[in-house]
C-alpha positions in Angstrom: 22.8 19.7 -31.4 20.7 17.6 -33.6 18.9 15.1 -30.9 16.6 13.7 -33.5 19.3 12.3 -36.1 20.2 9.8 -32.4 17.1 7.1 -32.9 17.9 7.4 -36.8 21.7 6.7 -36.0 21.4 3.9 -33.2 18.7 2.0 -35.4 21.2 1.8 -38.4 24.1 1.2 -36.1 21.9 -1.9 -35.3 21.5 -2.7 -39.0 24.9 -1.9 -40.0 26.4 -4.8 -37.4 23.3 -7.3 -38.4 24.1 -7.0 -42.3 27.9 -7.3 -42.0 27.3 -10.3 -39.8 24.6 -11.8 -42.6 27.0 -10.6 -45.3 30.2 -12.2 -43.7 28.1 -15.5 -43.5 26.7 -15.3 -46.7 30.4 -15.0 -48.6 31.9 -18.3 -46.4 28.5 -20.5 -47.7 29.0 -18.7 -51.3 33.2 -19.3 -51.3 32.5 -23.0 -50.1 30.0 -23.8 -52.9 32.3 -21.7 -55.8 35.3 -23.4 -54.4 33.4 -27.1 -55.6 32.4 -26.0 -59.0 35.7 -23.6 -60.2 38.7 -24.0 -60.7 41.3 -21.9 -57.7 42.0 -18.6 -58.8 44.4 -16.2 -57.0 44.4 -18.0 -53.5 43.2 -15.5 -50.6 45.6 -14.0 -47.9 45.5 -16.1 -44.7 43.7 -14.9 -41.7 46.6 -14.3 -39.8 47.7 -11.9 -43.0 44.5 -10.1 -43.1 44.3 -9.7 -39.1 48.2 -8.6 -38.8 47.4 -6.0 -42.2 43.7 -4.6 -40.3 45.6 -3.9 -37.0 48.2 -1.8 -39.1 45.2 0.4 -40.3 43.9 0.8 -37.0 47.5 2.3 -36.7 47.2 5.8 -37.9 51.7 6.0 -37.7 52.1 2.3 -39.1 54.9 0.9 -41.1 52.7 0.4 -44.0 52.1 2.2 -47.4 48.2 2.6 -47.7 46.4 4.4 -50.1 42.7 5.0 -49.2 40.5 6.7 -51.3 37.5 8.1 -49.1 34.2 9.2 -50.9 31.9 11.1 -48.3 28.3 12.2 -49.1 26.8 14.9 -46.6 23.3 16.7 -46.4 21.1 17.9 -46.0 23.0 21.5 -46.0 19.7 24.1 -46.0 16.9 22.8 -47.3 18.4 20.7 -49.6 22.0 21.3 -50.2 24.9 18.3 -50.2 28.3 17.8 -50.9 30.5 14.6 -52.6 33.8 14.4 -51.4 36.0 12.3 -52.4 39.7 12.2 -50.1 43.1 10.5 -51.4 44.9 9.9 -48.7 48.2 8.4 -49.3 49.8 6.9 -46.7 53.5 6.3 -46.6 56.5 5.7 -44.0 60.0 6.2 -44.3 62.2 4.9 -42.0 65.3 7.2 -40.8 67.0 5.0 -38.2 66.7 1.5 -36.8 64.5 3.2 -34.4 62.8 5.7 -36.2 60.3 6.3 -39.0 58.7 9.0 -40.4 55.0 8.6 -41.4 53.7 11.1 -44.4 49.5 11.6 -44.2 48.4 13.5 -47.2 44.5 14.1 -47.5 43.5 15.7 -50.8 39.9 16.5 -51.2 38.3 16.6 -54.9 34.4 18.2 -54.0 31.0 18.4 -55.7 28.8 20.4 -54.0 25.5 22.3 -54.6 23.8 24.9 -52.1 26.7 24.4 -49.4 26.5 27.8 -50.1 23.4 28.6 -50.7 22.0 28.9 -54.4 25.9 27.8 -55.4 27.4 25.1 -57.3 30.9 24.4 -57.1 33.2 21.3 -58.5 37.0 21.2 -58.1 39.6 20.6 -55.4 40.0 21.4 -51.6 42.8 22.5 -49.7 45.5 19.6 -48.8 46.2 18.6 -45.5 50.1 17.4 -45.3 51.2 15.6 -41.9 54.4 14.2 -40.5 54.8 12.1 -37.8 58.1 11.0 -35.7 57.7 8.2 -34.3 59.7 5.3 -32.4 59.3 2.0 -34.7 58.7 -0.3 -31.3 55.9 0.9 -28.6 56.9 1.9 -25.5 57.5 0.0 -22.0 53.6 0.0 -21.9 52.5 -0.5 -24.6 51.9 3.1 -25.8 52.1 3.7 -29.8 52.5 7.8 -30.7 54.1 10.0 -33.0 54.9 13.8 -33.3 55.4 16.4 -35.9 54.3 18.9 -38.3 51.0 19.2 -39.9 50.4 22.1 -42.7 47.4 23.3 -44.7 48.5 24.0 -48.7 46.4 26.5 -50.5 45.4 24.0 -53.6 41.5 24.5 -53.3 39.6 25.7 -56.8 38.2 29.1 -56.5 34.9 29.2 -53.6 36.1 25.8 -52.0 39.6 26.5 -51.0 40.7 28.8 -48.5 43.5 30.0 -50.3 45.6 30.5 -47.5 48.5 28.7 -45.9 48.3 27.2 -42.4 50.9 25.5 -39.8 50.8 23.5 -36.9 51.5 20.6 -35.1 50.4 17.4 -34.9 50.1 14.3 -32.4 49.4 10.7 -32.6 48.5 8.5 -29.4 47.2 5.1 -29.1 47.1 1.5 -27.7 46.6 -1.8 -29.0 45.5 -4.6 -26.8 44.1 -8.0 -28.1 41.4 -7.0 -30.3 41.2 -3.3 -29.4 43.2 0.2 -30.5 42.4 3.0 -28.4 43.9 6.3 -29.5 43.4 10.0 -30.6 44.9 12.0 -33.3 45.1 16.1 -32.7 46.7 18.6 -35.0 46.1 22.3 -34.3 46.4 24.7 -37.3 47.5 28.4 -37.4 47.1 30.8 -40.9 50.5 32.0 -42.0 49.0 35.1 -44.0 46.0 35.1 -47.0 42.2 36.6 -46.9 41.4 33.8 -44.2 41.7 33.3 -40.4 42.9 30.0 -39.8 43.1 28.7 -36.0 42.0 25.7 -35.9 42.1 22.5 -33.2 41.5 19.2 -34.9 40.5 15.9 -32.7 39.9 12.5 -33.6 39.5 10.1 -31.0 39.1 6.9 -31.9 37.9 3.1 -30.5 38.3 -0.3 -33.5 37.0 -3.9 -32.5 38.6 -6.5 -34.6 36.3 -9.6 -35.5 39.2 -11.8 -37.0 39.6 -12.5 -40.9 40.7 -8.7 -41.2 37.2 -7.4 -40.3 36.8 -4.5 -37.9 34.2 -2.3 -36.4 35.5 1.0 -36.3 34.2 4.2 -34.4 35.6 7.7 -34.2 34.6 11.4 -34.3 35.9 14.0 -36.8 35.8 16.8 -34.2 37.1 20.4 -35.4 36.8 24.1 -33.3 37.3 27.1 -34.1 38.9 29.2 -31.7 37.7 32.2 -33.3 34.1 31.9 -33.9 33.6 29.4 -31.1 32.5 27.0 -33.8 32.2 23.2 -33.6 31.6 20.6 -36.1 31.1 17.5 -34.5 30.9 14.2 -36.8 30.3 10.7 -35.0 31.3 8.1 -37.6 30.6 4.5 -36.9 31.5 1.8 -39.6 32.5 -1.8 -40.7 35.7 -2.6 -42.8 37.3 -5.6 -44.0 41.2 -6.8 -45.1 40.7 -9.3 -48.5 42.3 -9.6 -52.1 41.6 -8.4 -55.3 43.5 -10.8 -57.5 47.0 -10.3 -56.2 46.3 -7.0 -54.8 45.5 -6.3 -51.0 42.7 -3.9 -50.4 40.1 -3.0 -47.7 36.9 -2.0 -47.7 35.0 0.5 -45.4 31.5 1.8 -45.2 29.7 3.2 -42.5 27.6 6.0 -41.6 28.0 9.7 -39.9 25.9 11.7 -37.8 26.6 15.1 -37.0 25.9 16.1 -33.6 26.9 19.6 -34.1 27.8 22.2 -37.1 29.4 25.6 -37.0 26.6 26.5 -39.3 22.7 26.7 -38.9 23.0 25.3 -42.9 25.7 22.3 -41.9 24.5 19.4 -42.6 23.0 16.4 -40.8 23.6 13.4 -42.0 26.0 11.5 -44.4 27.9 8.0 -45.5 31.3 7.1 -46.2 32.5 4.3 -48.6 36.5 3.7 -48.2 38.7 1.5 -50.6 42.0 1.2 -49.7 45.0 -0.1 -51.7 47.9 -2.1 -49.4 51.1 -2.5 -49.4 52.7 -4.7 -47.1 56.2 -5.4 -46.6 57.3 -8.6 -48.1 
C-alpha cells in the first residue's frame, strides 16, 4: 500500500473542489459580461436539461447514447516509467420491449507507454472490453436501478500490450438514485477461453456522485481488479469533477480528476495518475 501518495491525494482533493467552485463562478461573471457586448450565439441547454442529462451519466445502464473518450496518464511505473491511455467507450442502448433495454459498453484502449515494462516502448491498441446489460427500463418498487448480462474480453491488443487471448464472463450493474446522490457498483468477472494467458479475473467498481445543479457533479469511485491467481490487486481511487454544457449544438461533458493507487499487483505499478474525460451526448428528443 502506498500510505504516502494519501496527504498528496487529500491536499488536491481540497484543490480540485476549491478550483471548480472558483472556476464555476468565474464562467457565470464571464457569461454575464459577454452576454452584454455579443451578440447570442447557440443558446445553452437549460439547467433542468443539463441536470436530467448528468444524472443519466451517473447511470452506468441509462437510456442514453454516450460517447466518452477517456485519456488516462499513469506513473511513475519503476523509476520512471508511464503509460497514455486513451479509452473510447461508446455507450449505446437498445430497447427490446416496452420494459426492456439492452445497454452495449464497449471500452477500447489505444496505449503509449515506456518502461511499463521495463527498458520497453510500446504504442498500439489494448484488448476490448465488450459488455451487455439487461435491464428493466423503470426502477424497481424501491427505487433500485440494475442490469445483468454478458461481459467478454476480445483479443485486439498490438503485439506486448494485448493479451491475445479471449475471455468470458458475467457482468452486473446495481445502483440508486436519490435527490442529488447515485450509489451503485458495477462487477464483471472474467474467465480465459484458451490463448498463452490465464485470465480470471473479478472486476469492481463501486461508485458514490454528488450533483451540484447546472449538470455539474463530483464523482468518486475505485477501479478495483483481483486476480484470483496471483492474489494480485490493483487498487485505483479516482476522485473528480464533471460538468453537462454545449458545444455549439452539440451536448458534451467534461471530466477531470485525479487517481491514486492504493495498491498494484506489481512492485513497478504505478502511483499516481490524472484523467481528462470528454464525452459526446445524445439525448432523446
Amino acid at each position: 500500500m502506498k500510505r504516502k501518495h494519501w496527504i498528496t491525494f487529500l491536499t488536491a482533493t481540497f484543490l480540485l473542489g476549491a478550483s471548480g467552485l472558483a472556476c464555476a463562478q468565474q464562467s457565470a461573471t464571464a457569461t454575464a459580461g459577454q452576454a452584454a457586448k455579443t451578440p447570442a450565439a447557440a443558446a445553452p441547454a437549460p439547467a433542468s436539461d443539463v441536470d436530467k442529462l448528468a444524472q443519466q451519466l451517473s447511470n452506468p445502464v441509462a437510456a442514453l447514447i454516450s460517447v466518452p473518450f477517456q485519456y488516462n496518464y499513469t506513473r511513475t511505473w519503476g523509476d520512471d516509467g508511464y503509460q497514455n491511455r486513451l479509452n473510447i467507450q461508446p455507450v449505446v442502448p437498445i430497447s427490446i420491449s416496452t420494459d426492456w433495454n439492452v445497454i452495449s459498453r464497449t471500452i477500447l484502449p489505444i496505449i503509449q507507454q515506456k518502461d511499463v515494462r521495463p527498458g520497453e516502448t510500446q504504442f498500439g491498441l489494448g484488448d476490448t472490453v465488450q459488455s451487455f446489460f439487461f435491464s428493466p427500463k423503470p426502477p424497481t418498487s424501491s427505487g433500485l436501478i440494475w442490469g445483468v448480462g454478458p461481459a467478454m474480453l476480445l483479443p485486439t491488443g498490438t503485439d506486448g500490450i494485448g493479451a491475445d487471448t479471449w475471455a468470458f464472463g458475467p457482468t452486473v450493474v446495481l445502483l440508486k438514485q436519490t435527490g442529488p446522490w447515485t450509489i451503485g457498483v458495477l462487477a464483471n468477472q472474467l474467465w480465459d477461453t484458451g490463448g498463452p494467458a490465464d485470465i480470471n479475473s473479478l472486476f469492481v467498481q463501486p461508485f458514490v456522485t454528488r450533483a451540484l445543479g447546472k449538470g455539474r457533479t463530483i464523482i468518486f469511485n475505485t477501479e478495483t481488479t483481483y486476480n484470483w491467481d496471483n492474489d494480485q490487486w490493483s487498487i485505483p481511487f479516482n476522485l473528480g469533477y464533471s460538468k453537462v454544457s454545449r458545444m455549439g449544438h452539440q451536448l458534451v461533458s467534461n471530466y477531470i480528476g485525479l487517481t491514486v493507487f492504493a495498491d498494484t499487483p506489481f512492485d513497478n505499478g504505478p502511483d499516481w495518475g490524472i484523467r481528462y474525460t470528454f464525452t459526446l451526448l445524445f439525448p432523446k428528443k
